[in-house]
N, C-alpha and C positions, 0 to 999 in steps of 0.2 A: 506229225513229222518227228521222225527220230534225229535227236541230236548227234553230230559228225564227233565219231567215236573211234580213238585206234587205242591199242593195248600193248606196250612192248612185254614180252611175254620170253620164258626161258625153253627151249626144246631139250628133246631126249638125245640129242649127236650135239650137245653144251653148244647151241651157236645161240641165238637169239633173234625171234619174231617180232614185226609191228603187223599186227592183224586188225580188222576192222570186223566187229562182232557178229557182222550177218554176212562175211565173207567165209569160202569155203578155203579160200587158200591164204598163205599170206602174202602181204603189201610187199613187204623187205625182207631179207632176212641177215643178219650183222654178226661178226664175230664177238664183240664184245655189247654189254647191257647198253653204255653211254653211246654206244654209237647207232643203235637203235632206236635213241630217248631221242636223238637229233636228226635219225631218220623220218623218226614220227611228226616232231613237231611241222619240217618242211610237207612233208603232207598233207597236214593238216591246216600249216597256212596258204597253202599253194588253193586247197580247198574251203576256201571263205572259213578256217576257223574251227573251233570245237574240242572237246576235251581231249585228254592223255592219259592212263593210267599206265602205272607201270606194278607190275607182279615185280616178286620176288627170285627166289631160285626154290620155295616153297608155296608158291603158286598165292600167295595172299596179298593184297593189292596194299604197295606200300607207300606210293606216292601218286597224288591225280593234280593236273593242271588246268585251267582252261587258254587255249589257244587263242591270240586273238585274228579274229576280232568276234569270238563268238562270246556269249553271253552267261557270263559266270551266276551261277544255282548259288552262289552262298554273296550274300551282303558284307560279312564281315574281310579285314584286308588277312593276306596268308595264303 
């Protein structure tokens, strides 16, 4: 089973996506990054939980979260 995955993500018309990586379209789409990051996360907890990455405005992941109440991959706190 794949873990519940979305991505806020930047477009080419500067608005901002939350996509879900085996989706062809996207979830949301938001004027600014932050309101995207808060799109994603209610998605994600509406949806039992699961991680967050958020890209850049250079496409390079710059921050990931996990959602609860799913199951954080790393032990350490951060």
């Amino acid at each position: 089973m794949t873990p519940n995955t979305r991505t806020v993500q930047h477009r080419d018309d500067g608005r901002w996506e939350v996509r879900d990586p085996e989706a062809s379209r996207a979830s949301a789409i938001t004027p600014t990054q932050a309101a995207g990051i808060d799109r994603a996360r209610d998605i994600l907890a509406n949806s039992g939980g699961g991680e967050l990455k958020v890209r850049g405005r250079g496409g390079r992941i710059r921050s990931q979260d996990t959602i609860a109440p799913g199951s954080d991959p790393r032990s350490s706190r951060g």
